[in-house]
C-alpha positions as a Markdown table, in Angstrom:
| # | Residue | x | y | z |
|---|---|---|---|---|
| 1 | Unk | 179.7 | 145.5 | 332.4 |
| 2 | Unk | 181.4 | 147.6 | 335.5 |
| 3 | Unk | 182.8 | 150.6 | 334.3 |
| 4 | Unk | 186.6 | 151.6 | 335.8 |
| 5 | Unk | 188.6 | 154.0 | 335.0 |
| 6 | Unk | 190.4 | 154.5 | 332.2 |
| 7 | Unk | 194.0 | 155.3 | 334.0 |
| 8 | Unk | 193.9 | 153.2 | 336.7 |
| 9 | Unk | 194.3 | 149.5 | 337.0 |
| 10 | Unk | 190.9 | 147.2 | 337.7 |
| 11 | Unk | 191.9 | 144.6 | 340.4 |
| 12 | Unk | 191.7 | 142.2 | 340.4 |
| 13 | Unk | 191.4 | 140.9 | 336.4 |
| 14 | Unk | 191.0 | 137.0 | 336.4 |
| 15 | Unk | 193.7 | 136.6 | 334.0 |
| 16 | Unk | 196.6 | 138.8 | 335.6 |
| 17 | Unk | 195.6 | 141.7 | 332.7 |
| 18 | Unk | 196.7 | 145.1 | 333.1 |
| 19 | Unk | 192.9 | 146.5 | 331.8 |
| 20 | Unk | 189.6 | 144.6 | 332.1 |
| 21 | Unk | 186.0 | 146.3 | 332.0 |
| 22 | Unk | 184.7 | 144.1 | 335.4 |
| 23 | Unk | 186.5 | 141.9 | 337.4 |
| 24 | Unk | 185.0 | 138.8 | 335.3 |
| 25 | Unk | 186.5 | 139.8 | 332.0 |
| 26 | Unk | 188.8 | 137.1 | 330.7 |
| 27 | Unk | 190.0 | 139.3 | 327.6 |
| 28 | Unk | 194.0 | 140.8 | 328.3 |
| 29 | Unk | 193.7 | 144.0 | 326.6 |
| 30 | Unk | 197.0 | 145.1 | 324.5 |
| 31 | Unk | 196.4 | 148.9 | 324.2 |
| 32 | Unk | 195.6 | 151.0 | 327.4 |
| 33 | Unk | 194.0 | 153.4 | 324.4 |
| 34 | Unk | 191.9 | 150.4 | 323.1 |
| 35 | Unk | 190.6 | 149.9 | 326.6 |
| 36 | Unk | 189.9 | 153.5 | 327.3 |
| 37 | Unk | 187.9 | 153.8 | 324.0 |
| 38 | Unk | 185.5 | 150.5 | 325.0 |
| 39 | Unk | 185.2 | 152.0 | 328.5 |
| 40 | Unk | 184.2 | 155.0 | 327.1 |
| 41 | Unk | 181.7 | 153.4 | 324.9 |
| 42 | Unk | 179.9 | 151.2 | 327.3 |
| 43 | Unk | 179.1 | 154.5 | 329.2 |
| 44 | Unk | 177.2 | 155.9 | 326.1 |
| 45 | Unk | 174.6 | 154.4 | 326.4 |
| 46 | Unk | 174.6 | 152.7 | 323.5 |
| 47 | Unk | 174.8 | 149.1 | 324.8 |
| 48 | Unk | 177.6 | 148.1 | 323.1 |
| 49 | Unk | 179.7 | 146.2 | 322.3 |
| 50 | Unk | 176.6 | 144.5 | 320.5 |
| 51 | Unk | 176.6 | 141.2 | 320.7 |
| 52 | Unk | 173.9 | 140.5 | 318.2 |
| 53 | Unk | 173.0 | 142.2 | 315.3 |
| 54 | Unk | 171.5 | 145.7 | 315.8 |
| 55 | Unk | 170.7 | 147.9 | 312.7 |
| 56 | Unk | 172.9 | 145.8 | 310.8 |
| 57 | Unk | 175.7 | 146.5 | 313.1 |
| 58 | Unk | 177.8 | 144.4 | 315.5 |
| 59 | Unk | 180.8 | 144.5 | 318.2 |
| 60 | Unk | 181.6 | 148.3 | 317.6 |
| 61 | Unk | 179.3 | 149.3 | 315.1 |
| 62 | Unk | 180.9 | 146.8 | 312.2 |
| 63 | Unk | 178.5 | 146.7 | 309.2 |
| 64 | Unk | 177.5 | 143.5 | 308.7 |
| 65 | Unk | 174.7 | 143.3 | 306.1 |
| 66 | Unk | 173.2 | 139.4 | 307.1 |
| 67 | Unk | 175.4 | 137.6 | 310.0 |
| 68 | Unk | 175.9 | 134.7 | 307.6 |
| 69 | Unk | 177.5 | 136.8 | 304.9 |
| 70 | Unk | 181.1 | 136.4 | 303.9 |
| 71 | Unk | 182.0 | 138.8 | 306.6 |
| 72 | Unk | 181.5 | 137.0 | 309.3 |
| 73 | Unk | 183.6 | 134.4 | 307.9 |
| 74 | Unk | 186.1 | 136.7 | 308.0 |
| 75 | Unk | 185.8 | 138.3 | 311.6 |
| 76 | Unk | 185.8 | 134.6 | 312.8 |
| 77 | Unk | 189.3 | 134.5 | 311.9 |
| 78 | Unk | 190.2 | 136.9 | 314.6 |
| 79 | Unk | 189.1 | 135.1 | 317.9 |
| 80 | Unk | 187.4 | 131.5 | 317.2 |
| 81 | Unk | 183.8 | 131.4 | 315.6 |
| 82 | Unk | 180.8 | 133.4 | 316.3 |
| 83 | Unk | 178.1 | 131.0 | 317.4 |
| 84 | Unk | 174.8 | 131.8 | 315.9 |
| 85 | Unk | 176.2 | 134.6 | 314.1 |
| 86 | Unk | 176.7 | 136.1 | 317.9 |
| 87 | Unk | 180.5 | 136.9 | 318.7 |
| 88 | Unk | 181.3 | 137.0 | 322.6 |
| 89 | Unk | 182.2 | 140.0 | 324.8 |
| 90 | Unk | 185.8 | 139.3 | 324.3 |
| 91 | Unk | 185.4 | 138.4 | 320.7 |
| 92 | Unk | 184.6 | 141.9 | 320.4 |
| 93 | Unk | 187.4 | 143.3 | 322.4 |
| 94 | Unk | 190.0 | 141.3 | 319.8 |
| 95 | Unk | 188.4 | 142.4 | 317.1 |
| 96 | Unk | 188.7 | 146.3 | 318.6 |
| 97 | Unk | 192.0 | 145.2 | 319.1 |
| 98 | Unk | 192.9 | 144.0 | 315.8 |
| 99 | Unk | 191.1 | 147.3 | 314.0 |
| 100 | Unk | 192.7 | 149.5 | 316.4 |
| 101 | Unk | 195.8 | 150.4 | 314.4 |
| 102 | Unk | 193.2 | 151.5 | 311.5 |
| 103 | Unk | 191.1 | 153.8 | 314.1 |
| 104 | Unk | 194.2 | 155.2 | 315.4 |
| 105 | Unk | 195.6 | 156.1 | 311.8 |
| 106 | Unk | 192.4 | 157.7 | 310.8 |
| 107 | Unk | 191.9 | 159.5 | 313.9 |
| 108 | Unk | 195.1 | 161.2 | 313.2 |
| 109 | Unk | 194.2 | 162.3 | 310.1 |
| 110 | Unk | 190.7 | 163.8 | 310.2 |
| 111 | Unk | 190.8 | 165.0 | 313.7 |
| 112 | Unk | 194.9 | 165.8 | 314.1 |
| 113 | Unk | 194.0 | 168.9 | 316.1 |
| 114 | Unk | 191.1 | 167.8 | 318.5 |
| 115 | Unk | 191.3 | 168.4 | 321.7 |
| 116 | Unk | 189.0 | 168.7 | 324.8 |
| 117 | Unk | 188.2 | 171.8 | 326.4 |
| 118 | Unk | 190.7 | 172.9 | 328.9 |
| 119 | Unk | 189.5 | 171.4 | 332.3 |
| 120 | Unk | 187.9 | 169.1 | 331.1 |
| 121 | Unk | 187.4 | 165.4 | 333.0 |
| 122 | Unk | 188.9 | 162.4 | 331.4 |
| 123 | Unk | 185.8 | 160.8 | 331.2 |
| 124 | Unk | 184.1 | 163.5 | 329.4 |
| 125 | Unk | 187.2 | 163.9 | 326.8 |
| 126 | Unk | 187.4 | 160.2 | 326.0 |
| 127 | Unk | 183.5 | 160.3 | 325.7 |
| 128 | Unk | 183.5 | 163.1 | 322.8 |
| 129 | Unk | 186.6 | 161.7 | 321.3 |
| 130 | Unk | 185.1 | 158.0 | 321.4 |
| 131 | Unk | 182.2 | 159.6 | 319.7 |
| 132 | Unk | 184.0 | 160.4 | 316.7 |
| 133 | Unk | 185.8 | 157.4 | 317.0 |
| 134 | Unk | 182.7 | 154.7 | 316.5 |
| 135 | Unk | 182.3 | 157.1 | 313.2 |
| 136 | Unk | 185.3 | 155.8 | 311.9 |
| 137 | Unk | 184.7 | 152.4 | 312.7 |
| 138 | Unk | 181.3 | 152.7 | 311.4 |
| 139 | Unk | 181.1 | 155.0 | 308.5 |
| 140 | Unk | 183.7 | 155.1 | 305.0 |
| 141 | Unk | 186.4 | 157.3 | 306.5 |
| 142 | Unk | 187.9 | 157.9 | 302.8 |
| 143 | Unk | 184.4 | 159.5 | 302.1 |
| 144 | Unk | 184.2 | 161.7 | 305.1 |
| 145 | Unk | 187.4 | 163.3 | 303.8 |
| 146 | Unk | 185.6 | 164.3 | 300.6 |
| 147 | Unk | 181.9 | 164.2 | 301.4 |
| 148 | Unk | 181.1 | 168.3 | 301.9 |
| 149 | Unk | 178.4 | 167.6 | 304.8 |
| 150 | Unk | 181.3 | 165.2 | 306.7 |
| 151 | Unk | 184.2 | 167.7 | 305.5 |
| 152 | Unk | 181.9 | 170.8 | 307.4 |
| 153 | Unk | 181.4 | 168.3 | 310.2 |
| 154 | Unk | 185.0 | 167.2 | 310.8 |
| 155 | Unk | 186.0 | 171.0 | 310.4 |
| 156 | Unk | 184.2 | 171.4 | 313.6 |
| 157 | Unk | 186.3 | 169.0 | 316.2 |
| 158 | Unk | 189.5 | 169.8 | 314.1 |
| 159 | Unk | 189.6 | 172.7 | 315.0 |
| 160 | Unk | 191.4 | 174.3 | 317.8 |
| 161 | Unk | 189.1 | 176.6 | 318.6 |
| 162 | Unk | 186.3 | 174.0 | 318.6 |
| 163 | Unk | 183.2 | 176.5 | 320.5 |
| 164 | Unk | 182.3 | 173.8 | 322.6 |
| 165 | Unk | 180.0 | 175.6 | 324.6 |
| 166 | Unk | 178.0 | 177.0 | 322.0 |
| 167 | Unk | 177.5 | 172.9 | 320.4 |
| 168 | Unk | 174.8 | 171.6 | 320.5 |
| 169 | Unk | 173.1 | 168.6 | 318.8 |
| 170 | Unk | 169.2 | 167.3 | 318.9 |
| 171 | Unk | 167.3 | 164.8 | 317.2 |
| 172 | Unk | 163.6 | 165.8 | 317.1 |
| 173 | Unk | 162.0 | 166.6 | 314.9 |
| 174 | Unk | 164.6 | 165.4 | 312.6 |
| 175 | Unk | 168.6 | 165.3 | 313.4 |
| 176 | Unk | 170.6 | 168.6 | 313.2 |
| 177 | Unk | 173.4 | 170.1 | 314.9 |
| 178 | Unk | 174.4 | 173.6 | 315.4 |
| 179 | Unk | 178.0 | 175.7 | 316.3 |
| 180 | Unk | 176.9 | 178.8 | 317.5 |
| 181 | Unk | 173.5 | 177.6 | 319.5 |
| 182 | Unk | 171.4 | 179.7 | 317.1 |
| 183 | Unk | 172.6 | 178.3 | 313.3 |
| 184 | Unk | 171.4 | 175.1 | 311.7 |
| 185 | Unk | 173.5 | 172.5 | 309.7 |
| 186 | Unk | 172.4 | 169.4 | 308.5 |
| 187 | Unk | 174.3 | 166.1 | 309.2 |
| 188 | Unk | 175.7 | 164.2 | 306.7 |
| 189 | Unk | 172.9 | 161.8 | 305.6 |
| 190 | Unk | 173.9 | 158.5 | 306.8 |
| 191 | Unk | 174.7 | 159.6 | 310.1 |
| 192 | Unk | 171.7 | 161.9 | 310.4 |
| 193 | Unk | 169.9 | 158.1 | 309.8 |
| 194 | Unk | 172.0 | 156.6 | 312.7 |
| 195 | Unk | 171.2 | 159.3 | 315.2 |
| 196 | Unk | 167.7 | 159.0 | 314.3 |
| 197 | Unk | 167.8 | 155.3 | 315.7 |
| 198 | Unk | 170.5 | 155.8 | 318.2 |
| 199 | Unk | 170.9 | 159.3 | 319.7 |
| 200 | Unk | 174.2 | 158.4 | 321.9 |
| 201 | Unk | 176.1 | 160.4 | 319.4 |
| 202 | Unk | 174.8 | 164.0 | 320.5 |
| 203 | Unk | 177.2 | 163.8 | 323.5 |
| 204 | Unk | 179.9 | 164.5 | 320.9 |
| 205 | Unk | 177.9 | 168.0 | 320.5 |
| 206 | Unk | 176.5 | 168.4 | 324.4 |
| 207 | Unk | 179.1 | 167.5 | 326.6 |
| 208 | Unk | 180.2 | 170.6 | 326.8 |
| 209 | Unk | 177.9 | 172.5 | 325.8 |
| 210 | Unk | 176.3 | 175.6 | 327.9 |
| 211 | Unk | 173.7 | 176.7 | 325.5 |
| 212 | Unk | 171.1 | 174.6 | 327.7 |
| 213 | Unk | 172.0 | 175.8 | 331.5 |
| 214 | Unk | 167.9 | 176.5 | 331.3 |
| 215 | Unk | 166.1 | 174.9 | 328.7 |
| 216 | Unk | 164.3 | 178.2 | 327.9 |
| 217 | Unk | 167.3 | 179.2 | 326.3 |
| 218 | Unk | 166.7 | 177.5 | 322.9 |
| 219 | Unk | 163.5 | 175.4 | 321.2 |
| 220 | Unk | 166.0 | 172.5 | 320.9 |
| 221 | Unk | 167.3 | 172.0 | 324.5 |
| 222 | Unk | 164.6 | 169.3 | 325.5 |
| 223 | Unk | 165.9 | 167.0 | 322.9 |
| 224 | Unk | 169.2 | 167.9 | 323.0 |
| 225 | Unk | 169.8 | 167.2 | 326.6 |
| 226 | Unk | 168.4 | 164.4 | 328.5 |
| 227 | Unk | 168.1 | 166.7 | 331.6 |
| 228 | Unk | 167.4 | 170.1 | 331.5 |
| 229 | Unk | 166.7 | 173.0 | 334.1 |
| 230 | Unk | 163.7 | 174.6 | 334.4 |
């Protein structure tokens, strides 16, 4: 898919829509929010929305535990039936659409003071922010309110003095993140598993971060950033 920008209108979209991802797109998007968050999310990397199963995952990042469990009988209730088990680009984007009062809600309430570093680009905010997003879709967000690793975690974008230059997150040899560039916390477990198999998620962490201008600066850096100075 073609990314566009979130705040301006794609032209032309076949079906007269205010939003589409590429010129192709047949889905009319209801939320210029909704749209923002899936443009945002097809430039992670990530190759979503999936559109078959992936680490028992599917769309954006729903848990489904075998594609001909229950809940797929119930997502097919949003926008026709899966076939194969596979949902459709714009399958996805209704079921994003129909969850999309529930991210919003959540969002609210773990992360009511987040907000991107002053200057920053639209693009880069809406990629940190979708970040935390696809958590909520993906994970239990009743148990990241209570959970101490996700409560220490969530503490760190809620805050208004988020030190975003000094995050930084890495994967190798095992998944940690850190505030200051020098401490070490652990994830919380499940998500230190999805990083392990999908490392998108450290650009919640590295976006901003400065602690790797030159990768000398820190034993971490090569993982932690896909490119790195010298």
């Amino acid at each position: 898919m073609a990314e566009t920008s979130p705040t301006t209108e794609c032209v032309p979209c076949i079906n007269g829509s205010s939003y589409c991802l590429s010129g192709a797109d047949t889905y009319s998007w209801k939320s210029a929010e909704a749209f923002q968050f899936a443009v945002a999310a097809n430039s992670l990397g990530d190759s979503l929305p999936y559109l078959t199963t992936t680490h028992e995952l599917l769309c954006y990042r729903i848990n489904v535990i075998d594609v001909n469990d229950c809940t797929i009988s119930a997502l097919n209730g949003v926008d026709g039936i899966f076939v194969n088990g596979q949902p459709t680009p714009n399958q996805c984007y209704a079921i994003l659409t129909a969850e999309w009062p529930y991210v919003e809600h959540w969002f609210t309430t773990l992360f009511p003071n987040f907000a991107a570093p002053a200057g920053a680009s639209t693009a880069n905010a809406a990629k940190v922010k979708t970040v935390l997003q696809l958590w909520i879709l993906q994970f239990d967000p009743y148990f990241m309110q209570t959970d101490p690793a996700w409560v220490q975690l969530i503490a760190v974008f809620n805050s208004v003095s988020t030190p975003w230059t000094t995050l930084l997150a890495w994967t190798h040899p095992t998944p940690k993140y850190s505030t200051t560039g020098s401490n070490i916390l652990e994830f919380p477990t499940e998500l230190s598993a999805w990083l392990t198999l999908k490392p998108a998620d450290k650009a919640a962490f590295n976006t901003f971060s400065t602690v790797c201008v030159n990768c000398a600066a820190n034993t971490h850096c090569a993982d932690a950033i896909l490119a790195c100075a010298p």
